[in-house]
PQR file with spaces between the fields and no chain letter, atoms N, CA, C, O and H, PARSE charges and radii, in Angstrom:
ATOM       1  N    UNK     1     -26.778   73.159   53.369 -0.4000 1.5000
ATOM       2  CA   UNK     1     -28.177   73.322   53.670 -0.0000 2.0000
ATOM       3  C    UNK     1     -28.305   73.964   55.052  0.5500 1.7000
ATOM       4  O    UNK     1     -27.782   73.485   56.059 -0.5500 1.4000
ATOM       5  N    UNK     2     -28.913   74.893   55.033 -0.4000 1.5000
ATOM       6  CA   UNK     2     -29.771   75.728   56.397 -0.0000 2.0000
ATOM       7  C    UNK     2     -30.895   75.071   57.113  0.5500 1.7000
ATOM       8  O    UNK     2     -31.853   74.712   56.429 -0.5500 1.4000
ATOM       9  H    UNK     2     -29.338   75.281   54.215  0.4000 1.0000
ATOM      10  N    UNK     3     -30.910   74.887   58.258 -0.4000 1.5000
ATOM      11  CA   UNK     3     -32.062   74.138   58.495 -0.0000 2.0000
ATOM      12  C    UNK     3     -32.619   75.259   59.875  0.5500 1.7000
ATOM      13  O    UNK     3     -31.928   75.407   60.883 -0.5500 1.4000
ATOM      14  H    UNK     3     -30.131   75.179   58.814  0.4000 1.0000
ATOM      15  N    UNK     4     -33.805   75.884   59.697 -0.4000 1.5000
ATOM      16  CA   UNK     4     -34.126   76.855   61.175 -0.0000 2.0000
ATOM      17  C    UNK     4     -35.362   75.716   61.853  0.5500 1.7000
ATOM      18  O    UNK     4     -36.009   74.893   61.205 -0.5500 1.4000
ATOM      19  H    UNK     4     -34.367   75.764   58.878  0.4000 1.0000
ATOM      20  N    UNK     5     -35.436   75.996   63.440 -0.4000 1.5000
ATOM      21  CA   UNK     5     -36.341   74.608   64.016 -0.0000 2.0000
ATOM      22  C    UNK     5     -36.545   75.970   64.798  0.5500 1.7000
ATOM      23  O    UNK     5     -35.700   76.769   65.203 -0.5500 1.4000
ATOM      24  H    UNK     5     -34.910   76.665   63.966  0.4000 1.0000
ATOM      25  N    UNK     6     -38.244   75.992   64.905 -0.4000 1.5000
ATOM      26  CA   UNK     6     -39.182   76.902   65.422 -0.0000 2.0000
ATOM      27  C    UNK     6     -39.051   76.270   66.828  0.5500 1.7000
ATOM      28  O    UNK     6     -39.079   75.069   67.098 -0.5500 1.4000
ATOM      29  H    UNK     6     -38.930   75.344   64.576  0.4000 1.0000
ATOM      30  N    UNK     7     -38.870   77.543   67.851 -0.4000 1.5000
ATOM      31  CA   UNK     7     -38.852   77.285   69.336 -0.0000 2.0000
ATOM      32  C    UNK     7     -39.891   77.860   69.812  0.5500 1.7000
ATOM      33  O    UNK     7     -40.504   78.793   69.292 -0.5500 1.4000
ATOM      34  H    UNK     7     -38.847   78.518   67.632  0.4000 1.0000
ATOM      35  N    UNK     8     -40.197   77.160   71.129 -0.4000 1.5000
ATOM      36  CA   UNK     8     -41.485   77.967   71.944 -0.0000 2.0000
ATOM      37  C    UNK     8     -41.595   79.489   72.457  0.5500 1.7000
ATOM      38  O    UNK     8     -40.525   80.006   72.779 -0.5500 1.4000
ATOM      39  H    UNK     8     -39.700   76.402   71.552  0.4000 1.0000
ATOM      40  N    UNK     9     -42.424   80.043   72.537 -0.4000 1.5000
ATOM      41  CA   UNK     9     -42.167   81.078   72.913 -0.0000 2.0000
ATOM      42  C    UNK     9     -42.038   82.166   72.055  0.5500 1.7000
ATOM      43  O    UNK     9     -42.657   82.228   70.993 -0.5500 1.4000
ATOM      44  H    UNK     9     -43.293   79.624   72.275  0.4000 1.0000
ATOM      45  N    UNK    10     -41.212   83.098   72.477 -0.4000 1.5000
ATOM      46  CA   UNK    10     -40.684   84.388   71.622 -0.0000 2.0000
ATOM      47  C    UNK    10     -39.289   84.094   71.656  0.5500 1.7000
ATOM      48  O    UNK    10     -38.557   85.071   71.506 -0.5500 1.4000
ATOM      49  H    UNK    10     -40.709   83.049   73.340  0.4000 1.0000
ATOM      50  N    UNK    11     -38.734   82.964   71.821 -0.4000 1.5000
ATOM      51  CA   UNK    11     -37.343   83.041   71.824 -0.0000 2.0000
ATOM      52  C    UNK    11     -37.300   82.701   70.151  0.5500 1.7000
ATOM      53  O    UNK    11     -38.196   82.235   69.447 -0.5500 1.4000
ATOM      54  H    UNK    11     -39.329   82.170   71.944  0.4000 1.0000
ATOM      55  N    UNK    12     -35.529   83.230   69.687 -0.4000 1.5000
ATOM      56  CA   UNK    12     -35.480   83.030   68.485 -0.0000 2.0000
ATOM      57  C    UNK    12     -35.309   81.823   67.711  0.5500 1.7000
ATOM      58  O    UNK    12     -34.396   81.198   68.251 -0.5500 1.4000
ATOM      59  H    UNK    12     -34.801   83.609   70.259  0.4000 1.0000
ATOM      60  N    UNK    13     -35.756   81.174   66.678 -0.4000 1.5000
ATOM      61  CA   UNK    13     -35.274   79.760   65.936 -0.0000 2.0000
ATOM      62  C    UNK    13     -33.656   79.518   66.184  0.5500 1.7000
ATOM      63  O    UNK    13     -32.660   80.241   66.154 -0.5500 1.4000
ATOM      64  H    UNK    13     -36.497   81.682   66.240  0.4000 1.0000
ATOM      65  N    UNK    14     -33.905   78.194   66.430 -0.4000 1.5000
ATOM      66  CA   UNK    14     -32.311   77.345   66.303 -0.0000 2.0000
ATOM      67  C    UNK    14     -31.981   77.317   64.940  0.5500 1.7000
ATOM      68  O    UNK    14     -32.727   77.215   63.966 -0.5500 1.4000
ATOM      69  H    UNK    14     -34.715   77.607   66.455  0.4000 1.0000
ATOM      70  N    UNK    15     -30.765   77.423   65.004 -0.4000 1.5000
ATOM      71  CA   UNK    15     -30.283   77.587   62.984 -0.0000 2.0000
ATOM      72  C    UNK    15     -29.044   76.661   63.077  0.5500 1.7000
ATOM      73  O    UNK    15     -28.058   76.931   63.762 -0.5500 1.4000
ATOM      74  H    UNK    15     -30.159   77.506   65.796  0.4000 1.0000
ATOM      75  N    UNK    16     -29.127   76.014   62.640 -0.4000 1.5000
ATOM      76  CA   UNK    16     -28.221   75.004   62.191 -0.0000 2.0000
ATOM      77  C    UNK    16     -27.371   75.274   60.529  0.5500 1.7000
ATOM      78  O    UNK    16     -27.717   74.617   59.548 -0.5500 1.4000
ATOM      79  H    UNK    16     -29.928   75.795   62.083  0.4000 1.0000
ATOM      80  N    UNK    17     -26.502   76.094   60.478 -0.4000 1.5000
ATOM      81  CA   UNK    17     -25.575   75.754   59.225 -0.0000 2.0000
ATOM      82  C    UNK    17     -25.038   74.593   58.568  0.5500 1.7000
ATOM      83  O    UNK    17     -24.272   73.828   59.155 -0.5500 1.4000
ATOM      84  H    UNK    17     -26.221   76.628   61.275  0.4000 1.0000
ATOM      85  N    UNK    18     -25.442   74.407   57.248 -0.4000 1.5000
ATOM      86  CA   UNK    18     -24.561   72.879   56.968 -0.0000 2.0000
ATOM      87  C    UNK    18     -25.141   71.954   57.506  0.5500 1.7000
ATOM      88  O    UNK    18     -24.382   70.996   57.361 -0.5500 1.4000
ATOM      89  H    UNK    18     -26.064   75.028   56.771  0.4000 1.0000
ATOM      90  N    UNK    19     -26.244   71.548   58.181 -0.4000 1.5000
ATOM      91  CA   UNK    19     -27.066   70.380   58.269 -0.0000 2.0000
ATOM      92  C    UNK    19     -26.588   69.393   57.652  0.5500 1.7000
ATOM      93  O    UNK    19     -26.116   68.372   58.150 -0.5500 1.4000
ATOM      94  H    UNK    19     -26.861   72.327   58.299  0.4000 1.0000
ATOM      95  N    UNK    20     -26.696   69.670   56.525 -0.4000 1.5000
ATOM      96  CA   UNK    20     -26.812   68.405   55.452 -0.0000 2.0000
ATOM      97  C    UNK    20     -25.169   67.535   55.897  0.5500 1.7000
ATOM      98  O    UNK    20     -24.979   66.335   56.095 -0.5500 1.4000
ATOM      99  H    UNK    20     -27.080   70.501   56.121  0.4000 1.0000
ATOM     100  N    UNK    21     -24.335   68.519   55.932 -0.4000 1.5000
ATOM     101  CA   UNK    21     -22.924   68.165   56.126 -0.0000 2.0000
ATOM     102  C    UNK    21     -22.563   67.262   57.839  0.5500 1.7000
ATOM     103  O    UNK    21     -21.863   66.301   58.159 -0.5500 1.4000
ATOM     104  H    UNK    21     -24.490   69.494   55.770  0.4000 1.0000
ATOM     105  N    UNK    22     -23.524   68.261   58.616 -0.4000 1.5000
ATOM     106  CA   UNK    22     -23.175   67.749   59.716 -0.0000 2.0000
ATOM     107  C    UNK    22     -24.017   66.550   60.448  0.5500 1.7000
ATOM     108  O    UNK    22     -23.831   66.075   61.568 -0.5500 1.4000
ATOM     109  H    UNK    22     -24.092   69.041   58.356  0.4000 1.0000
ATOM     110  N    UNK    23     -25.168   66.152   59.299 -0.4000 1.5000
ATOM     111  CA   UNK    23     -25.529   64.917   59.826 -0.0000 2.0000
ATOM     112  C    UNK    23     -25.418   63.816   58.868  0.5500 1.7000
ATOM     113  O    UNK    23     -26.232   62.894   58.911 -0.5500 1.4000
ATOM     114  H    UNK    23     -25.319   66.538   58.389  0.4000 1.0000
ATOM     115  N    UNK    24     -24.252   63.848   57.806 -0.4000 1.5000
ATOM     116  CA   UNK    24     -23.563   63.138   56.880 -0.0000 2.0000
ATOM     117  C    UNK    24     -22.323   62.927   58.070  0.5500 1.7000
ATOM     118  O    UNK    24     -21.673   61.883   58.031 -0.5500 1.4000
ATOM     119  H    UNK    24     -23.591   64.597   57.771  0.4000 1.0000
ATOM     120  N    UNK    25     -22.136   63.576   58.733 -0.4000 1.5000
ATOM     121  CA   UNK    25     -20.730   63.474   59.393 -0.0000 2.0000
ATOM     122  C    UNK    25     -21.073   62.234   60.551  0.5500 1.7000
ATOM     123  O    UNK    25     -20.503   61.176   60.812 -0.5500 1.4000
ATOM     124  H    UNK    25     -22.664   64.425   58.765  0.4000 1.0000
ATOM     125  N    UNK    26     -22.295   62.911   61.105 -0.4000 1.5000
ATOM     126  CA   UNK    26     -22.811   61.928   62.108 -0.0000 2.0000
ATOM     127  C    UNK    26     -22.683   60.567   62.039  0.5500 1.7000
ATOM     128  O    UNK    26     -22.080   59.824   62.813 -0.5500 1.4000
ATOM     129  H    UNK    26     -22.759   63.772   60.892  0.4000 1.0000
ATOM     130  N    UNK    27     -23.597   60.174   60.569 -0.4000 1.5000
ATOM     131  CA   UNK    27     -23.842   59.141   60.448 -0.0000 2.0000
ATOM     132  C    UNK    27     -22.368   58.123   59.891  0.5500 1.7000
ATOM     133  O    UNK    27     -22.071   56.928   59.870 -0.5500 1.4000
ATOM     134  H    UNK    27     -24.087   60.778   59.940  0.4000 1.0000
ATOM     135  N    UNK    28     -21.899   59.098   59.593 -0.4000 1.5000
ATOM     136  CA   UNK    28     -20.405   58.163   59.053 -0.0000 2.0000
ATOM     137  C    UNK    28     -19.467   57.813   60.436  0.5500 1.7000
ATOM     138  O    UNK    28     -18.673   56.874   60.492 -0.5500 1.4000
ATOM     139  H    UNK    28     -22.140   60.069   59.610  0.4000 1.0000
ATOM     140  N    UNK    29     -19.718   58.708   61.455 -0.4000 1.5000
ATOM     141  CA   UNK    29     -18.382   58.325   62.460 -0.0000 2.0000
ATOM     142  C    UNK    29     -19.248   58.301   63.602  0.5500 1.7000
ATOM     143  O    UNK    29     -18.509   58.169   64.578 -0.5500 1.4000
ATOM     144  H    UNK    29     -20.363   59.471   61.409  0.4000 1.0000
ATOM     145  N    UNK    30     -20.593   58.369   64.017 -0.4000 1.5000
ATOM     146  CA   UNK    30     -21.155   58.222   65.399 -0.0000 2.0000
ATOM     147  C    UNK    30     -21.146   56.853   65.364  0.5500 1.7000
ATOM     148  O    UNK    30     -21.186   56.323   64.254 -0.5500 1.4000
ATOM     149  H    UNK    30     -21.194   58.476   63.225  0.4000 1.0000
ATOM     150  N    UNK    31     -21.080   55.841   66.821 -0.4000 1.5000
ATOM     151  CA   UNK    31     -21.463   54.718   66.690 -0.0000 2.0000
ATOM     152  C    UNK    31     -23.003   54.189   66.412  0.5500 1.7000
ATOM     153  O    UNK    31     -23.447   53.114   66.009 -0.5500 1.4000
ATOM     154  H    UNK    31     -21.048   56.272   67.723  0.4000 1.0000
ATOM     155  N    UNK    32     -23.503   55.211   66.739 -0.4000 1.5000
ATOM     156  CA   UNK    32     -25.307   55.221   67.236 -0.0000 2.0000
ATOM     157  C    UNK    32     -26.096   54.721   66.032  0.5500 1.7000
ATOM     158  O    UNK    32     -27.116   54.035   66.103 -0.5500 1.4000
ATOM     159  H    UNK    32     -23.142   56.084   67.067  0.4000 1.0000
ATOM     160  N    UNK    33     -25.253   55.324   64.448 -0.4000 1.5000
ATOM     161  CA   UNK    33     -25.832   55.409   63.652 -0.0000 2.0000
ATOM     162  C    UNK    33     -24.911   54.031   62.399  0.5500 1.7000
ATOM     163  O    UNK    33     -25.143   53.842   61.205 -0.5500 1.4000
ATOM     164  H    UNK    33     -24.425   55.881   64.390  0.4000 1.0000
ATOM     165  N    UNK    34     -23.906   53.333   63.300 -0.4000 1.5000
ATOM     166  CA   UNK    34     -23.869   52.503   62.295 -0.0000 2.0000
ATOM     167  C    UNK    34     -24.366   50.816   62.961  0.5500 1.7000
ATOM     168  O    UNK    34     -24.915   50.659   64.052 -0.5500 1.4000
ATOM     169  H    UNK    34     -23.718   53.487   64.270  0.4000 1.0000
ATOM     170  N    UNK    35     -23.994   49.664   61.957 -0.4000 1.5000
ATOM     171  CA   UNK    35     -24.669   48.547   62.757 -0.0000 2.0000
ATOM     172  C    UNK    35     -24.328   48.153   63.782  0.5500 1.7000
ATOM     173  O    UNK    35     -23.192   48.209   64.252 -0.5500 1.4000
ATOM     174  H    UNK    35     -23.549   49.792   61.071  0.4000 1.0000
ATOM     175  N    UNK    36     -25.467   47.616   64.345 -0.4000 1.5000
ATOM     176  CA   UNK    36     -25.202   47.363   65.568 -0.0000 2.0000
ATOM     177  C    UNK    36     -25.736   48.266   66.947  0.5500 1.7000
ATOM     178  O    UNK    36     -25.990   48.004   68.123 -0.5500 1.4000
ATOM     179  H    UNK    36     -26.390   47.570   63.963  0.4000 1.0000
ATOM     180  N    UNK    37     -25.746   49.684   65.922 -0.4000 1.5000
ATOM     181  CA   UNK    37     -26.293   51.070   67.074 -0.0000 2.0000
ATOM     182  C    UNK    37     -27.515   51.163   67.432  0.5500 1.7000
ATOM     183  O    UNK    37     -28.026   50.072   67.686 -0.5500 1.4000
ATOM     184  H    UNK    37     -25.540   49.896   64.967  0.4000 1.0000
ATOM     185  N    UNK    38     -28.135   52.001   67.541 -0.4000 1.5000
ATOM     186  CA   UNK    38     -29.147   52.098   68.221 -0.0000 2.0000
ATOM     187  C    UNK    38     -30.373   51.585   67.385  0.5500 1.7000
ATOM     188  O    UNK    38     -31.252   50.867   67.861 -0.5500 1.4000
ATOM     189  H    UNK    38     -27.720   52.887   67.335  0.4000 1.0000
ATOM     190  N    UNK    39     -30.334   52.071   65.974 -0.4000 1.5000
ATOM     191  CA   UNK    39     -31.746   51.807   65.102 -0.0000 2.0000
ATOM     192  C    UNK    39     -31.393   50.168   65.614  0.5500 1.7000
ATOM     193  O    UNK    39     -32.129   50.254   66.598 -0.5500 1.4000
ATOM     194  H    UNK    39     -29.620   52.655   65.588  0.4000 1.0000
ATOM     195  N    UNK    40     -30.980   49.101   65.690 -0.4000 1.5000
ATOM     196  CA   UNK    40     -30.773   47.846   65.288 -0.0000 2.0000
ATOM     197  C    UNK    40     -30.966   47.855   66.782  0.5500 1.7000
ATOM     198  O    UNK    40     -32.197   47.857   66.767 -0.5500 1.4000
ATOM     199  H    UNK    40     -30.383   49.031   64.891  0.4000 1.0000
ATOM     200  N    UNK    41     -30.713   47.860   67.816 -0.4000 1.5000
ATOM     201  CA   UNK    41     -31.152   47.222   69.146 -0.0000 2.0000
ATOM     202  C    UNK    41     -32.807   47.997   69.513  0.5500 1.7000
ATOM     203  O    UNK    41     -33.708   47.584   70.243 -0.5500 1.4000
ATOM     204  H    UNK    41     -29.713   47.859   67.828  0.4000 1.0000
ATOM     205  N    UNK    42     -32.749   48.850   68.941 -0.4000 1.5000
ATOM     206  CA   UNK    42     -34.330   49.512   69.198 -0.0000 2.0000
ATOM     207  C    UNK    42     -35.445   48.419   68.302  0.5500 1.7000
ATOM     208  O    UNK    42     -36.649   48.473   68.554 -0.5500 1.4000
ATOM     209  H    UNK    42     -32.018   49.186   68.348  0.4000 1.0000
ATOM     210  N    UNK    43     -34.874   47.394   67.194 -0.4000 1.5000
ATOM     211  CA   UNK    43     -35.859   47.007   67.081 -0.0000 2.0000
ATOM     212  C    UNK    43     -36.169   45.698   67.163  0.5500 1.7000
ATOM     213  O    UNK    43     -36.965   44.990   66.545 -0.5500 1.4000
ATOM     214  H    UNK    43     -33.896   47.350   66.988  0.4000 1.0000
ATOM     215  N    UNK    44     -35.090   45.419   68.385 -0.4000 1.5000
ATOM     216  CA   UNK    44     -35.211   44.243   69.476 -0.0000 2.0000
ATOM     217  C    UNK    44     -36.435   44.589   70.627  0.5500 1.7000
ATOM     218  O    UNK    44     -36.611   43.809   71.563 -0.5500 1.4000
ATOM     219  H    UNK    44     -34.443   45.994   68.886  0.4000 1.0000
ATOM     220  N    UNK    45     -36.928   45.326   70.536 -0.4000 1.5000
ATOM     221  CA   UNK    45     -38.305   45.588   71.664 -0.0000 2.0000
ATOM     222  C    UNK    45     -39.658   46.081   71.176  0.5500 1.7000
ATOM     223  O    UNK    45     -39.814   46.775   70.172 -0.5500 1.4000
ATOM     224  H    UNK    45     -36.784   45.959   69.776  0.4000 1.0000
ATOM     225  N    UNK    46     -40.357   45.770   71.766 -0.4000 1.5000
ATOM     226  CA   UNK    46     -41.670   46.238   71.070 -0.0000 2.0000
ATOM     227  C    UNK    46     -41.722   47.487   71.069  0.5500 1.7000
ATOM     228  O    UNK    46     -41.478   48.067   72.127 -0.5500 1.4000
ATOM     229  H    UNK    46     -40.230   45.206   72.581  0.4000 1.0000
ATOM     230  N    UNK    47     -42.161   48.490   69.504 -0.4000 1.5000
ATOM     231  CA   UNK    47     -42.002   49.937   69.082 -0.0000 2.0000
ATOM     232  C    UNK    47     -43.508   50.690   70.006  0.5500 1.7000
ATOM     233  O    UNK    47     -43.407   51.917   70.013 -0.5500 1.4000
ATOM     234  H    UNK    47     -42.359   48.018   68.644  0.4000 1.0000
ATOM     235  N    UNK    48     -44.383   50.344   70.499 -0.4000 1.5000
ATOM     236  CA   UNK    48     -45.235   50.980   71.352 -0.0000 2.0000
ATOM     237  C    UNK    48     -44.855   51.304   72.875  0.5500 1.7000
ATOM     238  O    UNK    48     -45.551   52.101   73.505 -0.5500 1.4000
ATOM     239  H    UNK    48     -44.466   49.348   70.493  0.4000 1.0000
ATOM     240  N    UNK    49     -43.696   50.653   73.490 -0.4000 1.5000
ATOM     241  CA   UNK    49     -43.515   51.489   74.333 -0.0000 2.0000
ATOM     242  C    UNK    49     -41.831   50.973   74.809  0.5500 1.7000
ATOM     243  O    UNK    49     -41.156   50.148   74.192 -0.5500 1.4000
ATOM     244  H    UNK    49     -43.130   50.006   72.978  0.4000 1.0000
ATOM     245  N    UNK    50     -41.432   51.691   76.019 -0.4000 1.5000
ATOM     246  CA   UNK    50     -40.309   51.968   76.429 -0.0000 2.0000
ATOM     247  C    UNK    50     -39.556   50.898   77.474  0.5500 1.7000
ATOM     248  O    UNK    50     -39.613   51.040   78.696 -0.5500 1.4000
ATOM     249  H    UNK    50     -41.980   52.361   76.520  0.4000 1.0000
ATOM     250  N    UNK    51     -38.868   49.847   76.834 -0.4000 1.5000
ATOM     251  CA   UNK    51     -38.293   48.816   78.114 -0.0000 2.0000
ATOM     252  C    UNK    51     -36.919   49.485   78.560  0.5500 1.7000
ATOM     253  O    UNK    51     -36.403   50.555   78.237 -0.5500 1.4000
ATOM     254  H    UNK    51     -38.822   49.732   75.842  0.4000 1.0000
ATOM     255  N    UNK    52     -36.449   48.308   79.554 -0.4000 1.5000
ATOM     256  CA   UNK    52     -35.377   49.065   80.096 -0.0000 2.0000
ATOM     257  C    UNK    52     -34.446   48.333   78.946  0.5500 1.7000
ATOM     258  O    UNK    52     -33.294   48.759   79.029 -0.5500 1.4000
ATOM     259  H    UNK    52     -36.868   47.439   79.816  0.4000 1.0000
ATOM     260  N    UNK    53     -34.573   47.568   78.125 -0.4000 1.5000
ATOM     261  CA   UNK    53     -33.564   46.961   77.281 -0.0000 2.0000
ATOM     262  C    UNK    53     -33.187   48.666   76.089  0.5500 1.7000
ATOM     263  O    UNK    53     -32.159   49.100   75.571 -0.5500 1.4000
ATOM     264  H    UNK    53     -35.509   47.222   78.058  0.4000 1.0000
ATOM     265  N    UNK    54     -34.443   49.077   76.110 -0.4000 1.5000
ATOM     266  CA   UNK    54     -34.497   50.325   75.137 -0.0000 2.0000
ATOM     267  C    UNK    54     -33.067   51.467   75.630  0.5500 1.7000
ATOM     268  O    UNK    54     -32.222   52.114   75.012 -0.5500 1.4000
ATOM     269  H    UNK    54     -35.279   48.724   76.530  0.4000 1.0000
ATOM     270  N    UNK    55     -33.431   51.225   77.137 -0.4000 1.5000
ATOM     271  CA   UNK    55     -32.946   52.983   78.014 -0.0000 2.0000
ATOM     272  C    UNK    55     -31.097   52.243   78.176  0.5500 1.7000
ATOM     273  O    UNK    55     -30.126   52.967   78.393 -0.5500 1.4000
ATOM     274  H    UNK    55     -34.118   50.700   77.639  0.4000 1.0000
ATOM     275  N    UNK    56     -31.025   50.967   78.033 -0.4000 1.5000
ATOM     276  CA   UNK    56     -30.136   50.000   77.800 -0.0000 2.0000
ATOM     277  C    UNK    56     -29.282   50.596   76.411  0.5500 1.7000
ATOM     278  O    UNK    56     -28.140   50.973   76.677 -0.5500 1.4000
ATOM     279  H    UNK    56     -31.814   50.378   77.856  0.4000 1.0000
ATOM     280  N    UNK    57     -29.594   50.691   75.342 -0.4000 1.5000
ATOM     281  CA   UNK    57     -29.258   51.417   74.163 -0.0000 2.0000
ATOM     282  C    UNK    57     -28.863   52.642   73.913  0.5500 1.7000
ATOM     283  O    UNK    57     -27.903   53.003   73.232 -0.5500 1.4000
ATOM     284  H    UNK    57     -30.521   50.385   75.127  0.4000 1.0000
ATOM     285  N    UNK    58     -29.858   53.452   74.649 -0.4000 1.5000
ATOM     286  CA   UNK    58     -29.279   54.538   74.689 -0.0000 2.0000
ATOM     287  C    UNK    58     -28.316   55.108   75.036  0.5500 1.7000
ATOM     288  O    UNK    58     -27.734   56.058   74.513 -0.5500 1.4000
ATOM     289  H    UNK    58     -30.638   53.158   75.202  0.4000 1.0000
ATOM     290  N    UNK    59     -27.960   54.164   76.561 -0.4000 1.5000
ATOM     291  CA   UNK    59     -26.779   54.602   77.452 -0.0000 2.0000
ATOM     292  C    UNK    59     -25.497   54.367   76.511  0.5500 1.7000
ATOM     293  O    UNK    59     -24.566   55.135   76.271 -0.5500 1.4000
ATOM     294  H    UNK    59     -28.433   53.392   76.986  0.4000 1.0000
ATOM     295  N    UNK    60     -25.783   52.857   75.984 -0.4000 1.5000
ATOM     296  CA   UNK    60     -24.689   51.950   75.540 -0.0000 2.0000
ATOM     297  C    UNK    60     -24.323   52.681   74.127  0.5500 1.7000
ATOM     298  O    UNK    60     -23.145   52.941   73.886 -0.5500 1.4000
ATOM     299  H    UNK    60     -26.540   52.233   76.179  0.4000 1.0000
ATOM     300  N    UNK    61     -25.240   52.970   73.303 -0.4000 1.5000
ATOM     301  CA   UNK    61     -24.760   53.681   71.932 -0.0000 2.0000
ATOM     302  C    UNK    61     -24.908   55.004   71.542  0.5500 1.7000
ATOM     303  O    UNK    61     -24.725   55.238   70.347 -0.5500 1.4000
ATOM     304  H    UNK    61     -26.198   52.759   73.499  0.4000 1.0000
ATOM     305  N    UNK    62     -25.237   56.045   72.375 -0.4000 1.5000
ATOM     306  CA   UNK    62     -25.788   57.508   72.351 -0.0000 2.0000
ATOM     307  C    UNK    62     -24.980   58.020   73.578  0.5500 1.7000
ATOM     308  O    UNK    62     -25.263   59.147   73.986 -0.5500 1.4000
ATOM     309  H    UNK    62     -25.387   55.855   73.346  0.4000 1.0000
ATOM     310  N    UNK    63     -24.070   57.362   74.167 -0.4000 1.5000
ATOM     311  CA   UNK    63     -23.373   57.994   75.060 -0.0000 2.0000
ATOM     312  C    UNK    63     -24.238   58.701   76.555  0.5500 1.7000
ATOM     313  O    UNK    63     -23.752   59.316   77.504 -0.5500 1.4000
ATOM     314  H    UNK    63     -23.840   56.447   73.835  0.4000 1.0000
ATOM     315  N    UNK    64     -25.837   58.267   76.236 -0.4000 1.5000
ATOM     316  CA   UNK    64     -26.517   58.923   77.921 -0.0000 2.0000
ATOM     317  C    UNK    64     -26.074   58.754   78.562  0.5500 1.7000
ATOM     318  O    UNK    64     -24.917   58.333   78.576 -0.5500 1.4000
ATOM     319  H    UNK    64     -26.232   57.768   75.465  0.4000 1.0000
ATOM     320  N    UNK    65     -27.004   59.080   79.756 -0.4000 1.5000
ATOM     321  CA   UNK    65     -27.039   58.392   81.178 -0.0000 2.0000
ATOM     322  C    UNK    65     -28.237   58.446   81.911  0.5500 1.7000
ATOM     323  O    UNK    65     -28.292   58.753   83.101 -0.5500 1.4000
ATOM     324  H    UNK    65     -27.944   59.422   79.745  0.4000 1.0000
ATOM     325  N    UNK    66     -29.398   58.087   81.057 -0.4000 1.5000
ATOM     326  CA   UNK    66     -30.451   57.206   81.855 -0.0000 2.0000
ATOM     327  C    UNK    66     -30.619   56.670   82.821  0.5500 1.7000
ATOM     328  O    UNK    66     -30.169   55.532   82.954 -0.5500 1.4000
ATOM     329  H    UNK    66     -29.353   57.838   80.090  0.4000 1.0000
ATOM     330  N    UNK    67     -31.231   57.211   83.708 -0.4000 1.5000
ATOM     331  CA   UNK    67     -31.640   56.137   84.674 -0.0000 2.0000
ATOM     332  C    UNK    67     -32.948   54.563   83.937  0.5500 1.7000
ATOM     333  O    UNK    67     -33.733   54.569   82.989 -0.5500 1.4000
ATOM     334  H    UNK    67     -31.595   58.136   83.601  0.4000 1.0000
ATOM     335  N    UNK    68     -32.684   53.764   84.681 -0.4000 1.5000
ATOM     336  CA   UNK    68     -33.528   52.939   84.541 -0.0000 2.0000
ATOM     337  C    UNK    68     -34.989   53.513   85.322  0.5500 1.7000
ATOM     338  O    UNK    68     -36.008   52.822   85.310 -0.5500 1.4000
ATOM     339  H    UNK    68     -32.046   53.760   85.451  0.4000 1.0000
């Protein structure tokens, strides 16, 4: 699957080849996306806004580096 994502401007669309493949890949070997990762501590906080337990998750299972 092809996936194009409209950018601002006059610059040209992002094109992603193999989508389908490469966020099957994600979800099988990122930590972010299995239990325990991020969906599952994100819905330890209230979904209307942003704690530091949240920016906490990100660092810890998405590999950031957030500041608090």
């Amino acid at each position: 699957m092809r996936v194009e994502i409209a950018t601002l401007g006059t610059r040209p669309p992002l094109v992603i080849e193999n989508a389908d493949w490469l966020a099957e890949a994600f979800f099988a070997v990122d930590p972010s996306g299995k239990p325990g990762g991020f969906d599952d501590k994100a819905r330890e906080t209230a979904p209307t806004r942003i704690e530091s337990k949240d920016v906490d998750a990100i660092n810890r299972t998405m590999r950031a580096r957030s500041p608090q």
